[in-house]
RODO-2510 file (C-alpha; in nm, 4 decimals, decimal comma):
residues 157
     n   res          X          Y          Z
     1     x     4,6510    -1,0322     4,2581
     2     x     4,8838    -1,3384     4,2463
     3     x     4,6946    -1,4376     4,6015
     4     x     4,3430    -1,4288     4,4645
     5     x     4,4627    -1,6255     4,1268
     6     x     4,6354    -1,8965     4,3670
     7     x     4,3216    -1,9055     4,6049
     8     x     4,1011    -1,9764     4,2916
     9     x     4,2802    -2,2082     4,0782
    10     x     4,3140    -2,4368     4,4212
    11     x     3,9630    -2,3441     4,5294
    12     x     3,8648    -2,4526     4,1555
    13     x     4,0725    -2,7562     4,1287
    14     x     3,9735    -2,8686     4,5048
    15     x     3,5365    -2,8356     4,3683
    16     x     3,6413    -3,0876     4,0585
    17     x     3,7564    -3,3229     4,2715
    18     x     3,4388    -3,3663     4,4386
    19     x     3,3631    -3,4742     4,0679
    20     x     3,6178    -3,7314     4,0309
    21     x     3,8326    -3,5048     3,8550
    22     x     4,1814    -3,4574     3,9102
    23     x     4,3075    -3,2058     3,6518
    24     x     4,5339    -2,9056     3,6766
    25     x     4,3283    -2,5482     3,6101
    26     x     4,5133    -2,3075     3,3930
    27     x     4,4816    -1,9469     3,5711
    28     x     4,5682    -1,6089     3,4161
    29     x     4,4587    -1,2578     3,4830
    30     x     4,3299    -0,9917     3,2322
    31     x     4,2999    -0,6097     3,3984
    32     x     4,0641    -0,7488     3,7064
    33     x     3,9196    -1,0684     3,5865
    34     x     4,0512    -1,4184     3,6565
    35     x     4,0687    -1,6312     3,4240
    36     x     4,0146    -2,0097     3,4628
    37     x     4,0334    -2,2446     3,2180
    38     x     3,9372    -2,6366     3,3320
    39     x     4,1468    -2,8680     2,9825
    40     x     3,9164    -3,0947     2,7949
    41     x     3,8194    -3,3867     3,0084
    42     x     3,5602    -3,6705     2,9798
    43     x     3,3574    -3,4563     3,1683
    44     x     3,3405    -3,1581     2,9491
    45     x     2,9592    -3,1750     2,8787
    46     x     2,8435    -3,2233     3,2977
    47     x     3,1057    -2,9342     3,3585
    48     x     2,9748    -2,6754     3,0900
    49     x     2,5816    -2,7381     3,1512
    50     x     2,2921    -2,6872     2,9027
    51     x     2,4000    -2,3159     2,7179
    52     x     2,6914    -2,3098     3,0011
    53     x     2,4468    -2,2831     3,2985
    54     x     2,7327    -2,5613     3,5113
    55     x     3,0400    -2,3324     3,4220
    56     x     2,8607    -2,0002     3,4937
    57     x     2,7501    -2,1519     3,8466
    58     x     3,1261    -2,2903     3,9211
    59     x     3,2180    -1,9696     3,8368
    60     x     2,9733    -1,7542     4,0772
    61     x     3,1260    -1,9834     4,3258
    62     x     3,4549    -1,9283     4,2882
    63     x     3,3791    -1,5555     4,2614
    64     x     3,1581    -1,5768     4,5950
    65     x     3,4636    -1,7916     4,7647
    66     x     3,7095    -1,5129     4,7066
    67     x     3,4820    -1,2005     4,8250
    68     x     3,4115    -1,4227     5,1335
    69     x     3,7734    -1,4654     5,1936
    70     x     3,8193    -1,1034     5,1419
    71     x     4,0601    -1,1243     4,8480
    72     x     4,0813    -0,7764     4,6568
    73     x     3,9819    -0,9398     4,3204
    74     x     3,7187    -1,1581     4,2487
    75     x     3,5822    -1,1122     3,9267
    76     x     3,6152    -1,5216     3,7836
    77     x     3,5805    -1,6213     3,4092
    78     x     3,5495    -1,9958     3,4315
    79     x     3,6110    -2,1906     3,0912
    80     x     3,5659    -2,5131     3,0047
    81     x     3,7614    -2,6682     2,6821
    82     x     3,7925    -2,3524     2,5267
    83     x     3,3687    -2,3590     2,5411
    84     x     3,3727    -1,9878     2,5586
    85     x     3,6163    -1,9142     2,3088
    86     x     3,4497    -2,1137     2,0229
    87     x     3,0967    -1,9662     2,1493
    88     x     3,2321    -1,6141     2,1149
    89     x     3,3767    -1,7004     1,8075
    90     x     3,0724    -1,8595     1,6775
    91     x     2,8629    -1,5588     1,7515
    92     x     3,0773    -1,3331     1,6075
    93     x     3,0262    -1,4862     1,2964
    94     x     2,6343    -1,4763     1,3494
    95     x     2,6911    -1,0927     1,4215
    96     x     2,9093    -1,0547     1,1138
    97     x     2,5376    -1,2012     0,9255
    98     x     2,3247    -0,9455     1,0926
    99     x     2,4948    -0,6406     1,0437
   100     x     2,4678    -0,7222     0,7242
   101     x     2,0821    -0,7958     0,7020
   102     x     2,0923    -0,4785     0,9328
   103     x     2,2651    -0,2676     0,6897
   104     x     2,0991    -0,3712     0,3778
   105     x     1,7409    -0,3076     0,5109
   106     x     1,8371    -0,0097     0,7602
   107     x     1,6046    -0,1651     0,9688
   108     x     1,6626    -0,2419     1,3803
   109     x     1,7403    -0,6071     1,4474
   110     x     1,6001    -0,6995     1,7836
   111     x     1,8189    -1,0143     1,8976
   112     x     1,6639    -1,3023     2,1393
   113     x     1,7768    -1,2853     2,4821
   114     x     2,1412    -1,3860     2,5801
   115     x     2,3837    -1,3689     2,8745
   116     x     2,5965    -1,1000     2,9318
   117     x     2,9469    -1,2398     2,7583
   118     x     2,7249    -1,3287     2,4544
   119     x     2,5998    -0,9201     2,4834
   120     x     2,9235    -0,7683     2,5131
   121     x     3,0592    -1,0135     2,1624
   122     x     2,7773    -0,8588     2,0376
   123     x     2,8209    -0,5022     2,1278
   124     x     3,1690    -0,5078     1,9926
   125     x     3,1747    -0,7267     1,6504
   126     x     2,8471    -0,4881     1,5706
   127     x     3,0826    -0,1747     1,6732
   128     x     3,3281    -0,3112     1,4288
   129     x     3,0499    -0,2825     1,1796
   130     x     2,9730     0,0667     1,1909
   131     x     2,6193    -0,0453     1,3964
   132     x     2,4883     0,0987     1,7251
   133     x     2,3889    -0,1289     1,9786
   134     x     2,1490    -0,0690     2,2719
   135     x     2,0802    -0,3677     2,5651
   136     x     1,6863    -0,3566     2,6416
   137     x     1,4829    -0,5822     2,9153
   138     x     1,5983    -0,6890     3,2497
   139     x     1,7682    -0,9952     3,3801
   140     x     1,7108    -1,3139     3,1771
   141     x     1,5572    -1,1394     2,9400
   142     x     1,7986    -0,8755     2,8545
   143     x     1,8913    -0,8841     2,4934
   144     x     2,0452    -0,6377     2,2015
   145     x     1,9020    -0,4029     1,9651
   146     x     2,0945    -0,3305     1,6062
   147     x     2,0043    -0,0374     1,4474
   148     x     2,2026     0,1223     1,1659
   149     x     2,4993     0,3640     1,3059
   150     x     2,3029     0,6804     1,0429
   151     x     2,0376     0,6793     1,3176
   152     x     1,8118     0,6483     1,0381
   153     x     1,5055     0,4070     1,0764
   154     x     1,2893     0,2806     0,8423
   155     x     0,9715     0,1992     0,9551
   156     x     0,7023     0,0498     0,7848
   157     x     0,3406     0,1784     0,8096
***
């Protein structure tokens, strides 16, 4: 494990530089996941992208440079000035606001489309709230249904 998080912080730090940017990657592991994290820079907004588009592509490269290397793990989370963090956190707060709508009404909440970290906050803040949770659709349109955890639907005729 050590050699794939070495690999990728250089392999990381070496792809910024081809941006001008000479900055020192913080990298930590969670079960199989690497975990990147690029500090606050003048560059924050190129680096993260429009909804994190930039930082999810630096990280499918990083992930692709290690499985062509042939390192054992190569599962990358790439984060840019704590972007993801206060996105997560954000959305968990959004959640915290639907399972509540959901709960009052008893009826599902269909949410718009959203990458898979955004998914999973959802999945597990919802969880927390005594709601099931289903992912429907496919690719970029894959998004989360809320229904109450009773199973019981209201529907309106």
């Amino acid at each position: 494990m050590e050699e794939s998080i070495t690999f990728a912080k250089k392999y990381l730090e070496d792809l910024l530089s081809f941006f001008g940017l000479n900055t020192d990657v913080h990298a930590t592991h969670d079960d199989d996941v690497i975990d990147l994290a690029i500090p606050s820079t003048h560059l924050n907004g190129f680096l993260i992208g429009q909804n994190g588009e930039t930082m999810r592509a630096l990280q499918y490269t990083v992930s692709s440079a290690l499985k062509t290397k042939g390192h054992e793990y190569y599962r990358v989370n790439v984060d840019v000035a704590d972007y993801k963090k206060q996105r997560s956190l954000r959305l968990a707060e959004q959640v915290k606001t639907w399972a509540e709508q959901v709960k009052k009404t008893s009826d599902p909440m269909e949410l718009k489309p959203m990458n898979a970290a955004d998914r999973r906050v959802v999945h597990q803040v919802a969880a927390d709230f005594g709601l099931e949770t289903e992912s429907i659709g496919e690719g970029r349109d894959r998004r989360v249904v809320l229904t109450p955890a009773d199973g019981v639907v209201t529907e309106e005729e």
